[in-house]
N, C-alpha and C positions, 0 to 999 in steps of 0.2 A: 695771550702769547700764542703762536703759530705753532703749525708741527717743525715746520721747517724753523721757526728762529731758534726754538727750543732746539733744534739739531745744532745748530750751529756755534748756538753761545754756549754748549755745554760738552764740547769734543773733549777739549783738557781739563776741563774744569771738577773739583769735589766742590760736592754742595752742601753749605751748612747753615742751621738757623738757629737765629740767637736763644738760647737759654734762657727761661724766666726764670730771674729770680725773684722767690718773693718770700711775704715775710710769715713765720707757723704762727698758725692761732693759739692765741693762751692757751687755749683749755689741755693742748699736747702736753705741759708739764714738762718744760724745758726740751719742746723740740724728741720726745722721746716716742717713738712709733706708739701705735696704739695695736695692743694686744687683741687678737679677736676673743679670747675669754676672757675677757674682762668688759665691766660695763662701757658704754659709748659715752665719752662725756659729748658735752657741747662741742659740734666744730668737727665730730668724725670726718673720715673719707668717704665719699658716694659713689663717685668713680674716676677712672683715667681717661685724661685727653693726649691722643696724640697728637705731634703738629711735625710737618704739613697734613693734611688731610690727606687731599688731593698733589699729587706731583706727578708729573713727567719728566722723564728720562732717556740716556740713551745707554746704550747696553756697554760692560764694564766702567760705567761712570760712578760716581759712590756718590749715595743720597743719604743725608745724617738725619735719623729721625728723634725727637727730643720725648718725653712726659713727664706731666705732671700731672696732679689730683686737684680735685674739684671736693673742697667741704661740703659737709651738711648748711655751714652759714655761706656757702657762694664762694668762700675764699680759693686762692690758687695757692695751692703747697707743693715744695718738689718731692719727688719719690723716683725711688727705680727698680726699673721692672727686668720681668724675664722677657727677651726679644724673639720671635717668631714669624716666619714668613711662610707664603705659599708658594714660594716660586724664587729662584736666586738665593744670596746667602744675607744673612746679618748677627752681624756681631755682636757681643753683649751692651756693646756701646751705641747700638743703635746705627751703625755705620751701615747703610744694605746696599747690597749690585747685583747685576745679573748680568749672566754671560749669553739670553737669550732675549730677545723681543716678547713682549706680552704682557698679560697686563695683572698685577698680583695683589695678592693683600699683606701687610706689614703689621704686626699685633704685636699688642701688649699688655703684657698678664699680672696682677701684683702677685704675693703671696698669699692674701688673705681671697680666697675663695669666694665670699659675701660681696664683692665689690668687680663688679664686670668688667671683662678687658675692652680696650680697643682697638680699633683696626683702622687702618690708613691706607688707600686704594696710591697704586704707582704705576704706571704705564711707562711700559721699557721701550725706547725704539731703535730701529736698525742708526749705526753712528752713517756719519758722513763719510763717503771714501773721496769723495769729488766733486767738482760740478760741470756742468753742461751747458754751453750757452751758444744759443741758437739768433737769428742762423750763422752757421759757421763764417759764411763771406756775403758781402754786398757789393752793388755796383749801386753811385748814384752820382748825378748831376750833382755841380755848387748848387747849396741850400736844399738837396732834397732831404726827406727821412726815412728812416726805417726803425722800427721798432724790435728793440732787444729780450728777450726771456730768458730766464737763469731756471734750472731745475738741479736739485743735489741727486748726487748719484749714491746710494747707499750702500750699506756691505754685503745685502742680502742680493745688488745688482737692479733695484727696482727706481726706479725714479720718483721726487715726488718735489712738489713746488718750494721756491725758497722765496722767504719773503725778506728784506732788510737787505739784499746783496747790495755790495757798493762797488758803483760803476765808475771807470775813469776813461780815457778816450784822446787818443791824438787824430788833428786834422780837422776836429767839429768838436763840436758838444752834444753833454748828453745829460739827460736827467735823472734823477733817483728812480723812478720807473722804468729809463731803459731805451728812453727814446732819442735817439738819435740824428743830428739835424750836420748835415756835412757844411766844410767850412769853404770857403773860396780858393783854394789853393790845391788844384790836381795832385794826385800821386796815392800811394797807398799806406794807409792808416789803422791804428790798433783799436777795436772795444775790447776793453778787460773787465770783467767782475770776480769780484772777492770777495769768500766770508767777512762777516764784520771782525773773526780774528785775524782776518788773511791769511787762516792756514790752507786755503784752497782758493784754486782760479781758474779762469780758461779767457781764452783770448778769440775772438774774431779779425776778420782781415777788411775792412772798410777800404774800397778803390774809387777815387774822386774823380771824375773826366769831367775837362774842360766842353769838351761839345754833350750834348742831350744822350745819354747812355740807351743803347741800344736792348729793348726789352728782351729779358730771355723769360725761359720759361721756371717758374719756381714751385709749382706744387700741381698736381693734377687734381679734378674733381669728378665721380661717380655721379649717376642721376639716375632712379631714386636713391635717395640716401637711405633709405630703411621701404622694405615691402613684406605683404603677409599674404604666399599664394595657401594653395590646397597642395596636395601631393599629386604631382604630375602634368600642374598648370607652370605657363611660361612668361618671364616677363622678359622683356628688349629694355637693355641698360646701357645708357648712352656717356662717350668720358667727352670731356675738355679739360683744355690745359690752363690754367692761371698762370699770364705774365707779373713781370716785375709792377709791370706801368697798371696794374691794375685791369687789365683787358684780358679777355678769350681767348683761345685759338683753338682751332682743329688738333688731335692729337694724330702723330702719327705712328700708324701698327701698335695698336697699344695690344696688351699682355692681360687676356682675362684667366683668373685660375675660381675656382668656387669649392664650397664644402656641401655637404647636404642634396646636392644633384651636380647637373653638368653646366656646360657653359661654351658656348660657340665662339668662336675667334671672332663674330660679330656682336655679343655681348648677349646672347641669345641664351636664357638662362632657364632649364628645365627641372622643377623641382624633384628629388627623390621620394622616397616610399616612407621615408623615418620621420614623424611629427618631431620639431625642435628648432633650435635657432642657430643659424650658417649665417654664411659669410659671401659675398660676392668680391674677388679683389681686383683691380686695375693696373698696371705699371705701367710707364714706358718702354720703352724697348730695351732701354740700356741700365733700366732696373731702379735710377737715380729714383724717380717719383712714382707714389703710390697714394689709393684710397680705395675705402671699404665701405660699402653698403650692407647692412645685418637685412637677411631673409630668414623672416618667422615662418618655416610650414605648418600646417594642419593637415589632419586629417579630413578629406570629403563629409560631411553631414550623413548620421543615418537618416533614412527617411523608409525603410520599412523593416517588420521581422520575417524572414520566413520559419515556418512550424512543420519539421520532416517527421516520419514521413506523414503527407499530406491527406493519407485515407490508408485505412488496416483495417481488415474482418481477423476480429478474436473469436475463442470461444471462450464460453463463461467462464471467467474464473484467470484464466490467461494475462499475462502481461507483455506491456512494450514499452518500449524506452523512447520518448518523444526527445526532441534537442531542436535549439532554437538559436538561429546565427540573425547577425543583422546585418541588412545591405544598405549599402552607401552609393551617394548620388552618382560615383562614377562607375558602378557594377560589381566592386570588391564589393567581398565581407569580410564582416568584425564580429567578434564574440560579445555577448548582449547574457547581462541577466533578466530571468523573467520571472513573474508569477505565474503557475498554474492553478485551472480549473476545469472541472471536467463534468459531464451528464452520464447516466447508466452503469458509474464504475468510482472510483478512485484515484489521486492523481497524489502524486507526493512534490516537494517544494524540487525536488531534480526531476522532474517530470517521467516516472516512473509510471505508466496505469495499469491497474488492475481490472478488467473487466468485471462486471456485477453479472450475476443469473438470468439476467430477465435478456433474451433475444432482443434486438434493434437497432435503432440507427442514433448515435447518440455524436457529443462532440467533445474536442480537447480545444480549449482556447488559452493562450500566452500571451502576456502584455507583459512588454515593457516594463521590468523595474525603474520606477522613478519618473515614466515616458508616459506618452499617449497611444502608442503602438502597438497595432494587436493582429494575429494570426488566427486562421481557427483547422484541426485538421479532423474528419469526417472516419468515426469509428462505429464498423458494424459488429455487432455478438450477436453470435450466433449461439442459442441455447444448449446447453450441456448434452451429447449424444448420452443412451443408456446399452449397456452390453445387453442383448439379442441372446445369445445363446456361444458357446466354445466347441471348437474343434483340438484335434491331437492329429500333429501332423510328427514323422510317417502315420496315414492310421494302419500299416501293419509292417513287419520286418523278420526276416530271419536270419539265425544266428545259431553261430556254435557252440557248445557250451563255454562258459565264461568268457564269454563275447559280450561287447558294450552297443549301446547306441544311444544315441541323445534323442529324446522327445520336448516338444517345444507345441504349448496350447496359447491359441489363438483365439482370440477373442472377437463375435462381430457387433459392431454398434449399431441403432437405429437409425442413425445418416447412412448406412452401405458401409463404412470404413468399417479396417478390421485391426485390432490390437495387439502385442505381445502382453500375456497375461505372464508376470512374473514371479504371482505371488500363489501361485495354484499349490493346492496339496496332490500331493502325488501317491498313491497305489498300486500296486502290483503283483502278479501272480506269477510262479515259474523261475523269479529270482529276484533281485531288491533294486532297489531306485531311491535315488538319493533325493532331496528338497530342491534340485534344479532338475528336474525328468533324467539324470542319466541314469538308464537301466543295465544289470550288469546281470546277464542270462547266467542261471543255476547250472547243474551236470545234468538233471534229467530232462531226457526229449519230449518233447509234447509241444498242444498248443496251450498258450496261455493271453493274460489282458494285462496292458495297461490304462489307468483310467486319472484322470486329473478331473476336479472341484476346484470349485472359487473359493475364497475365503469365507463368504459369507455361506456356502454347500444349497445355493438355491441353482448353478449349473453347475452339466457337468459334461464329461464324452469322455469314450476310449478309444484305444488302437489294439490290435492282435496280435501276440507276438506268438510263433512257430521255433522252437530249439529243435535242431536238427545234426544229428552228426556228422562231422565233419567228414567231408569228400577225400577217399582215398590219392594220395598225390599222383600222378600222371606214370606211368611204366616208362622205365630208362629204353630208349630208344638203341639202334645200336651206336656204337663207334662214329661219332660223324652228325649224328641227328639226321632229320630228316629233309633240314630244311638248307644242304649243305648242299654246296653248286656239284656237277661230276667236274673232276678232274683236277682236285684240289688236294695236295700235299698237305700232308699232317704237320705242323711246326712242333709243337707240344700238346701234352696230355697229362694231367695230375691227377692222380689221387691221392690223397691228403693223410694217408695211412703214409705214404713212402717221402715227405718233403723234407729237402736236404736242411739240416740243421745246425752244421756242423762250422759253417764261418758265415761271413758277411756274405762273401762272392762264392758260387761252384757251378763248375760248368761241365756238364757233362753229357755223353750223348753219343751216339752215330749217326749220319744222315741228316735226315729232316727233325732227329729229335736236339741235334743241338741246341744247346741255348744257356745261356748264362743269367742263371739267378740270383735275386738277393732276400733277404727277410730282417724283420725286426720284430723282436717277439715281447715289446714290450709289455702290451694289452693282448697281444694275440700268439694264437698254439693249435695244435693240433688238438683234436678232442674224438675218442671214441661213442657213436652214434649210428644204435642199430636201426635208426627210421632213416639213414642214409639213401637215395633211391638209384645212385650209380656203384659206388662202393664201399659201402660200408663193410669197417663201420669209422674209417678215420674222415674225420671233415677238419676245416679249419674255422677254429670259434675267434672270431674279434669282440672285444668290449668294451662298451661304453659306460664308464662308472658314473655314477653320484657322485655331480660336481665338477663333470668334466666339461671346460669352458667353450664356447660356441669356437667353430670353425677347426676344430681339433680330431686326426684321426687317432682311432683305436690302433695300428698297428701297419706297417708297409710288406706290401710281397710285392716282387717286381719280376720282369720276364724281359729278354731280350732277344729279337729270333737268332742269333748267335754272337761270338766274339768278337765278331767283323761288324756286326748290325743290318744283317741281310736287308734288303725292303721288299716290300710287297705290293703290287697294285690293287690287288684283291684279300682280304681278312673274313673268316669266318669263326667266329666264339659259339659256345654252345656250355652252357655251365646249371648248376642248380644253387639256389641262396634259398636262407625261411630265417624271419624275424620271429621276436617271441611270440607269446601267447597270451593273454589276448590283443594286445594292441601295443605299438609304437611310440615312444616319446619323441614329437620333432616341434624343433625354436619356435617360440611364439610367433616371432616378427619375422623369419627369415622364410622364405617359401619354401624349404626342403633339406631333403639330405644326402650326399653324392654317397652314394650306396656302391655301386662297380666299379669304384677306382676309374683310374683312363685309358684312352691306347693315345700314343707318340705318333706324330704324321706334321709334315709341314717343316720338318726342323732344316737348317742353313746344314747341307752336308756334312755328314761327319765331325763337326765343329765342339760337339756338345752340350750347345746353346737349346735351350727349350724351344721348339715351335709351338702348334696346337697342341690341344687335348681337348680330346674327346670324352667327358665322362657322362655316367649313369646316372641320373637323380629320381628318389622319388618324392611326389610332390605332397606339400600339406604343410599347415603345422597345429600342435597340439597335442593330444593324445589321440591316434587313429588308429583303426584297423585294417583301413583298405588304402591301395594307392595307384596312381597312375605312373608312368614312367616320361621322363625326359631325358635327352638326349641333346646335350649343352657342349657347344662347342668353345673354348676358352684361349686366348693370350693372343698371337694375328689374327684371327677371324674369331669373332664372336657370335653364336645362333643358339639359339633353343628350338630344339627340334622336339613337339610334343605329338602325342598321339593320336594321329591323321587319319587313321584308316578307322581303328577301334578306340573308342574316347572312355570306355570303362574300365574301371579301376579293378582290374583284372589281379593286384596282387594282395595276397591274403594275409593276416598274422597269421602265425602258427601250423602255417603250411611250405611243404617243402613245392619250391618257384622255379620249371625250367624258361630260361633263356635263352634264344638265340640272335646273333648280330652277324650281320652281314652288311659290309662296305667296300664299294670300289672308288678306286683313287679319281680326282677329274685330271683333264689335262690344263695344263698352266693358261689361266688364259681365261678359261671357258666355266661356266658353271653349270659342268653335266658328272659331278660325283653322285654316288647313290646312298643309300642309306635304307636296309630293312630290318625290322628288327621282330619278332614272337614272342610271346608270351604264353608257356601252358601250349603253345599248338595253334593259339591264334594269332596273328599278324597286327598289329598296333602302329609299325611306323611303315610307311615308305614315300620317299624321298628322291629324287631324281633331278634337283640343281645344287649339289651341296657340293661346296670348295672349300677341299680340305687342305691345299695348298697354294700357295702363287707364286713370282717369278724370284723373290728374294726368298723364300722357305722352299724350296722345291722337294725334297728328300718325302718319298712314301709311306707307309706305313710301315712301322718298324719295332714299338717297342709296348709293350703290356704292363700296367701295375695297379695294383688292389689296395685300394688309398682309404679305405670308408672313413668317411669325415661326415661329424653330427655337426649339421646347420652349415652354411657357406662363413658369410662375413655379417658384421655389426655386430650392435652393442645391446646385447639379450642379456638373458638369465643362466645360467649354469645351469647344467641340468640336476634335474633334482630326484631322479630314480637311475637305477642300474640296467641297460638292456644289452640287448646281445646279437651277432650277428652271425648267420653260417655258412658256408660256402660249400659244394661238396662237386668233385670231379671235373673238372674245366679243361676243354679240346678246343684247341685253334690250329685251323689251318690254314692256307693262303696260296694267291700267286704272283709269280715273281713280277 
């Protein structure tokens, strides 16, 4: 029986099979079960048969499954069992359905344990919703044929052959296969077919003409019907049309679409990059007819490995990482596993080598897992160099009392190179050094050594260290500095013993000493300091604690040349700062730390919108002692302005710092502003194309504030010691 007849004659239909009856072997003792503790007579149960076996189905149909036993003597006894299924439901009476397609097992169990159940295999299928019968209409002359095909339409929507459909037909005949022979009498006529219940049909429309029917066109056909390129190769696919009459035609404008690559409106078909199997399709123009050609691509064949890189000089002991791809006959590559091997060294199964001791010319060769394919790449070792003898660079330094410097021994090898020795023991005279050379100079002066060894104490070398006391800081200049233009009005002058503390804002003043200030004294205060070197003994101390997060100031003072916001073409600063003693904490990763707050220039008139800033940085990071100055201009115009004239690190821990800054404004336009600045008495910057404004910031130099901020921007470490900053005396003055 068919899939299809099996669908058809079993739509309405519950399936049931005849019950055996038969007759119980004596030895039951009237028909009475047999106990499993108790002895077997003659004629026990062996096991259970189910019936049907084998069935097929369609989904919500009910299939009745029956059992009985099978004696020790052959005989058939009824029994009943417990019912079970793998799929769908069944009843205790053996009644089973299933509301899904699939195919399931049907079991039956007795109660005695010692006697095996059985199982009956069912196959569920989608029911019939319909049928299909093709082709829809014909045109034929008296007595031509045409040939009819039925397919069931099922519920899951998928088609699939019927066999048994029963055909009727006005206008001609036709046979139980489907063929149909027209009759002598023009006009238009029905094929019908029907399940054998008639619960389903479809009809076609048969048109008889008296003269010779004129051929149309009924089905298009593809050429090749199936091809197998490479990736990237092209085939030319050619259509024609099938007439009714059995002949050819030209198609016209046919419709190519494809999967897997492209396809030229001339059938011109380019394979893609993806191994797998596509599609070529054809239509006519008005969509009625189609066919398909299956395109199997491949991949190009490999035909060689290459082995990178192709040549390396190691030194003994040294490793590298070989890798090995495969090219294919059109230039791509593909990734390949290989075997490795190697000479003068070690090679691991991921082609990892280890150079061996011995100096030469040795090789890595890779073949092809599974292949014939082989690379070879050319490795020279170069024999172990040995340490020569060490140096200690600075080899001398000096330093104020508990002052630091880092020492760093250098190693030279018998090739000429030379090494960072990491592992040197370190000694010292005059004050201690730690297991990485930083030496931290004692309180007393003199000369003293320090000396690094190798681990093994078969080299060694020193450096000289000199402790000397620390240089009196610079005599205060008078009123003005030295390095102040003639002719220049005083705006302001602090000393840090008299700073207004009494609100946010105060302004106070006659003349040129106008100006309105503000302060935050969050982290920052005045503090008395008799090593002050303009007036002591009040200075302003800022701090930075343990823990405080990058790009964060200690405290704000601010200055503005008065209530109006005077401007200035010309700015002259002159102040003194000293960090602690011995050294500085600044950000690991950030280059510095804006140590002089800013001055104001560039701002949109009067507006109170930020223009530039100009601030003071100095540069490093780490823990230092010394620094240099920069000179950064920030927000419209961005510069770093470093030290141009004098490039040494002119500022010291634990000395009091004078400062002086002098700027003139450019003209809008032009980039002729100036920029000089001193340190201590010597000159470090000057500058003579700096634009400190343009034609949307125009406004001068106008306002003063004391920002010290630890580190700029990013994502650092908090700091993790407490230091400190001082300020003492600060004169600006300017012109209009």
């Amino acid at each position: 029986m068919t899939l299809a007849t099996t669908l058809a004659a079993r739509r309405h239909v519950s399936i049931q099979f005849p019950i055996l009856v038969l007759v119980a072997l004596a030895a039951c003792s009237g028909g009475e079960p047999l106990s499993p503790t108790t002895q077997k007579p003659s004629g026990y149960i062996t096991k259970v048969v189910l019936t049907p076996q084998v069935q097929t189905t369609t989904v919500h149909q009910v299939v009745r499954f029956t059992a009985f036993a099978k004696s020790s003597t052959g005989d058939s006894v009824p029994v009943q069992v417990k019912w079970s299924a793998t799929g769908g439901t069944v009843d205790s009476t053996g009644a089973f359905s299933a509301s899904q397609p699939g195919t399931y097992a049907v079991i039956g169990t007795l109660p005695d344990a010692s006697v095996p159940p059985d199982t009956a295999t069912i196959s569920v299928l989608p029911a019939i919703a319909g049928l299909v019968l093709k082709p829809d209409s014909a045109a034929l002359q008296p007595g031509g044929t045409v040939g009819f095909g039925v397919s069931a339409r099922l519920t899951d929507g998928s088609l699939a052959p019927l066999d048994g459909a029963l055909f009727t037909a006005t206008g001609g005949t036709i046979t139980a296969a489907g063929s149909y022979t027209a009759g002598t009498s023009a006009g238009t006529y029905n094929v019908i077919a029907k399940t054998g219940d008639g619960a389903f049909a479809d009809t076609s429309v048969v048109r008889i003409s008296a003269a010779a029917p004129t051929a149309v066109l009924q089905a298009v056909e593809i050429t090749p019907s199936a091809v197998t390129l490479v990736t990237g190769a092209t085939q030319r696919f050619t259509v024609v049309g099938r007439l009714t009459d059995g002949k050819t035609t030209s198609v016209t404008a046919p419709v190519f679409g494809a999967t897997g690559g492209t396809v030229t409106s001339a059938g011109a078909y380019t394979a893609g990059s993806a191994a797998g199997t596509y599609r070529v399709i054809v239509r006519t123009s008005d969509g009625v007819f189609a066919d398909t050609s299956t395109v199997k691509i491949t991949l190009p064949p490999i035909t060689s490995i290459a082995l990178t890189p192709s040549t390396v000089t190691l030194a003994a002991g040294a490793t590298q990482q070989f890798s090995v791809v495969g090219k294919r006959s059109d230039g791509s590559t593909a990734a390949v596993t290989a075997t490795f091997t190697a000479t003068g060294g070690t090679v691991t199964g991921g082609g990892a080598y280890t150079a061996g001791q011995s100096g030469g010319s040795y090789r890595i060769i890779a073949v092809q897992s599974g292949g014939t394919l082989a690379d070879t790449s050319a490795v020279t070792v170069t024999a172990t160099p040995t340490l020569q003898s060490i140096s200690v660079s600075p080899g001398s330094a000096t330093l104020n009392p508990g002052a630091t410097q880092q020492f760093a021994a250098k190693g030279k090898l018998s090739d000429g190179s030379t090494v960072t020795i990491t592992d040197a023991v370190w000694t010292a005279t005059g004050g201690t050094i730690s297991a990485s050379g930083s030496y931290t100079a004692g309180q007393t002066t003199g000369s003293y050594s320090v000396k690094a060894t190798t681990k093994t104490g078969s080299l060694s070398a020193g450096a000289s260290v000199t402790i000397v006391t620390p240089a009196p800081p610079p005599p205060p200049p008078p009123t003005g500095g030295g390095n102040e233009p003639a002719g220049f009005a005083r705006i302001a002058e602090i000393g840090f013993d008299a700073m207004p503390t009494g609100s946010l804002w105060s302004c106070s003043g006659p003349g040129v000493l106008a100006g309105c200030w503000y302060q935050t004294n969050s982290l920052a205060s005045t503090q008395q300091d008799g090593t002050a070197p303009k007036s002591p003994s009040g200075v302003y101390q800022y701090v930075w604690p343990a823990g405080l997060a990058v790009g964060s100031s200690a405290g704000i003072l601010g200055l503005w040349s008065s209530p109006n916001r005077d401007e200035y073409s010309q700015v002259y600063e002159s102040g003194w700062f000293k960090i602690p003693t011995p050294d500085l904490e600044l950000p690991q990763t950030v280059g510095g730390m804006k140590l002089l707050g800013f001055w104001s220039v560039g701002q949109a008139a009067l507006t109170g919108q930020v223009g530039n800033q100009i601030a003071g940085w100095i540069n490093g990071g780490g823990i230092q002692s010394s620094f240099t100055l920069d000179i950064r201009q920030q927000n419209q115009v961005s510069r770093s302005m470093t030290q141009n004239v004098n490039g040494s690190a002119l500022i010291q821990a634990g000395r009091w710092i004078r400062y002086e800054i002098l700027m003139t404004i450019n003209d809008i336009g032009v980039a002729n502003g100036t920029l000089k600045v001193w340190i201590n008495g010597t000159q470090t910057h000057n500058y003579t194309d700096v634009v400190w404004r343009t034609s949307s910031a125009p406004s001068l130099f106008f306002g003063r504030m004391w920002d010290p901020t630890w580190g700029g921007n990013g994502n650092v470490p908090s700091k993790t010691r407490t230091d400190y900053l001082w300020i003492d005396h600060v004169y600006i003055s300017g012109v209009r």
